[in-house]
C-alpha positions, 0 to 999 in steps of 0.5 A, spaced: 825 449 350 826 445 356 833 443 359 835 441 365 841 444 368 845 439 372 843 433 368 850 429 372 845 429 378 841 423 376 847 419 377 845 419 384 839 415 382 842 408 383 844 411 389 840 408 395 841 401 392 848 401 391 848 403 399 844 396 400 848 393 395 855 395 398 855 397 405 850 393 409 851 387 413 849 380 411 844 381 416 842 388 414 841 385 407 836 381 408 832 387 410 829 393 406 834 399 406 830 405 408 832 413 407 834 416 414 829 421 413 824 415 412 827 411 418 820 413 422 816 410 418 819 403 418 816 403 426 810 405 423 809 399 419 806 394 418 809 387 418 804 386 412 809 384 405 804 389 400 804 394 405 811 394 404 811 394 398 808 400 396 812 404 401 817 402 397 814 405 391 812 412 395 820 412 397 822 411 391 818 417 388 819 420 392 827 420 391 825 421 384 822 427 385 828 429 389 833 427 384 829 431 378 830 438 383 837 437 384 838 437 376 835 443 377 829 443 371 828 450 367 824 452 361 828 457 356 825 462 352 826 465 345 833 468 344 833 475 346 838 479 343 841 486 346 844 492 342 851 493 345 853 499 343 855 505 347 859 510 350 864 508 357 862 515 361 867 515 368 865 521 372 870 525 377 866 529 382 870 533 387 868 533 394 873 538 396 870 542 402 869 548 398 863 545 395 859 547 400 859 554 399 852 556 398 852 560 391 848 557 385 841 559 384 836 552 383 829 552 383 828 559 386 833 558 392 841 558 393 844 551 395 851 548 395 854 546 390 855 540 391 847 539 391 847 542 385 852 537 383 847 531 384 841 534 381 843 535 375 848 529 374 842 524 376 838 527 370 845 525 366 845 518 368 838 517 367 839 519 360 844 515 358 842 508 356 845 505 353 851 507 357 857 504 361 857 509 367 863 509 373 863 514 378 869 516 382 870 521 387 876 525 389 880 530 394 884 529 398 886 522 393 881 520 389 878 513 389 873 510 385 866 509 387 863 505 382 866 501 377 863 502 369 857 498 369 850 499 365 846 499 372 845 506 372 840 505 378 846 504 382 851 509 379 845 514 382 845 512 388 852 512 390 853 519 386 846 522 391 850 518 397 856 521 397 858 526 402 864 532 404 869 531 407 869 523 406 876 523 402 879 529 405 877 536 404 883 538 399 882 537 391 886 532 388 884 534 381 890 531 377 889 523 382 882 523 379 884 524 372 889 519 373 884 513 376 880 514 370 885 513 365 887 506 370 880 504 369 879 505 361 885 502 360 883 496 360 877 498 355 881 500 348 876 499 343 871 504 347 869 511 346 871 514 353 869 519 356 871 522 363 866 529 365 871 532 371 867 537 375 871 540 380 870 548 384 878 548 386 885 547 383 890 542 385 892 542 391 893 535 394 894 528 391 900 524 388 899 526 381 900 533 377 895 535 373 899 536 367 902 528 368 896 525 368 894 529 362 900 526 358 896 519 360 889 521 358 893 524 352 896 517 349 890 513 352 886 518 347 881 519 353 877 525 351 876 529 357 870 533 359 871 539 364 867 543 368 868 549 373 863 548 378 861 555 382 858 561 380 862 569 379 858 573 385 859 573 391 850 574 393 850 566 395 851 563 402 857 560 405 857 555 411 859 561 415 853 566 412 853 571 407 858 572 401 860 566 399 867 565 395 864 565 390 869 560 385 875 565 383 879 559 386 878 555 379 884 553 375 880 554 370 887 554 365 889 548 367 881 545 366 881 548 359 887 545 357 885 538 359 879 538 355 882 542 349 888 537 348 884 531 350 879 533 344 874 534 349 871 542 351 871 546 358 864 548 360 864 554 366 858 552 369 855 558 374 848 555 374 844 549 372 844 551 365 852 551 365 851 544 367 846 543 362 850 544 357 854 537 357 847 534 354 847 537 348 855 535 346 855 528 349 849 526 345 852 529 338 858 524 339 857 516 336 857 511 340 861 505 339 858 498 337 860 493 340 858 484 339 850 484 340 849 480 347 844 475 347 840 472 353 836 467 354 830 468 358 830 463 363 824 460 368 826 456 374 821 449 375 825 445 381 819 447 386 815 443 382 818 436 383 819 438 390 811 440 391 811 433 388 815 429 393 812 433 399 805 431 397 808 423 396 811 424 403 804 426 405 801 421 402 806 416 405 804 417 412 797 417 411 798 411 408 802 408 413 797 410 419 791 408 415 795 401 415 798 402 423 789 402 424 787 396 420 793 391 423 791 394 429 784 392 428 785 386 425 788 385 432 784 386 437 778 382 433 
């Protein structure tokens, strides 16, 4: 269907005559009121009323034409509609200095956890279409990084750019879990799901564990818990060999979020540990929600534009070709 998307612009069609009409002099009036962008060509023509006549008609087109693409002409395409069903997925990554030990095995060699992190929750976001995703980083304080969105592209990238040390190098478990409920708040009819991957216990923020709990609890937020870092000590640290190897985890405190949320605490000491939140969250139903609907829609205001630069072109050769003739016409 075609459709012009600022039709109230074709009420500055009359607009160079009410110009004429209402603001020239008694003098002016007697002359043909000329466009700034045309002011050249008045010198340029000649005196002969048929050439002015017809530089009359290639301006008004030209206005015309100008007119069109203002209204901003487009052709719409067949209704789309989108299935709006999902789950809203807000992520807490914890950025706390211990996350560079360097003691899960990935791909053949030891790596940091963080990195680890990364790699398998990019896996994650790829899979989950259909999905809102949100992404929120924490340890000194806890912020968010990407808001729920379906653009997992940047959900990705946001996570894969995130880096120690940027909030701090403390672990503030009880702030992140307390941002997320903030943020689902407003999504009620949702089924909301935090995933909390941290390597360490509470130690800063402004909010306890157990207070944000009691939120998430009567938000009815089901919160996924994972304890990232493996037993061992045989990995490396940023200082050599034998890294600390996760006994620092609060994992008491992580099972009871997850047990009295309705979700489940994972101990995740490699990447099968982590692997393991695919299986569980596929198995959950999504919510439906209203179909979205969209109308594909193709821009056509360069054409009318393409169209008054070509009349202009027109115009000038026109005027030139006139110009030659009179001076022709003199000289013989």
């Amino acid at each position: 269907m075609f459709e012009f998307s600022w039709p109230w612009a074709f009420l500055l069609l009359p607009l160079p005559w009410i110009l004429r009409r209402f603001t020239a002099s008694t003098e002016q009036a007697k002359q043909r009121l000329r466009m700034p962008m045309f002011a050249h060509f008045s010198k340029l023509a000649p005196s002969l009323k048929e050439s002015k006549q017809k530089t009359n008609w290639f301006e008004a087109l030209v206005w015309v034409c100008l007119v069109i693409a203002a209204a901003n002409p487009q052709y719409l395409d067949d209704p789309v509609t989108l299935p709006n069903e999902g789950r809203d997925i807000m992520l807490a990554v914890d950025l706390s200095g211990s996350m560079t030990e360097q003691d899960m095995e990935y791909q053949g060699r030891y790596v940091d956890r963080l990195s680890v992190v990364k790699a398998v929750l990019g896996d994650f976001i790829e899979q989950r279409q259909g999905d809102r995703l949100g992404l929120i980083l924490f340890a000194d304080t806890a912020f968010l990084q990407t808001p729920l969105t379906r653009d997992l592209d940047t959900v990705s990238q946001m996570l894969s750019e995130s880096q120690i040390g940027l909030v701090g190098r403390a672990t503030a478990i009880g702030d992140a879990l307390g941002l997320a409920v903030k943020r689902f708040s407003q999504k009620q009819d949702s089924n909301r799901i935090l995933i909390l991957l941290t390597d360490g216990q509470n130690t800063a923020g402004n909010l306890e564990p157990d207070e944000a709990l009691i939120l998430a609890r009567e938000e009815g937020i089901k919160v996924y818990t994972v304890g990232v870092g493996s037993d061992g000590r045989g990995g490396f640290s940023l200082f050599g060999m034998g890294g600390i190897g996760g006994s620092s985890i609060d994992e008491t405190t992580l099972n009871k979020i997850a047990t009295e949320t309705g979700g489940l605490y994972f101990r995740a000491k490699d990447v099968a540990g982590l692997q393991q939140i695919y299986q569980e969250l596929d198995k959950l139903e999504p919510i439906s929600d209203e179909n979205e609907t969209f109308r594909p829609q193709i821009a056509l205001f360069f054409w009318p534009l393409a169209a008054a630069l070509v009349l202009l072109m027109l115009n000038q050769l026109y005027v030139n070709i006139a110009r030659l003739l009179s001076h022709s016409g003199k000289e013989a």
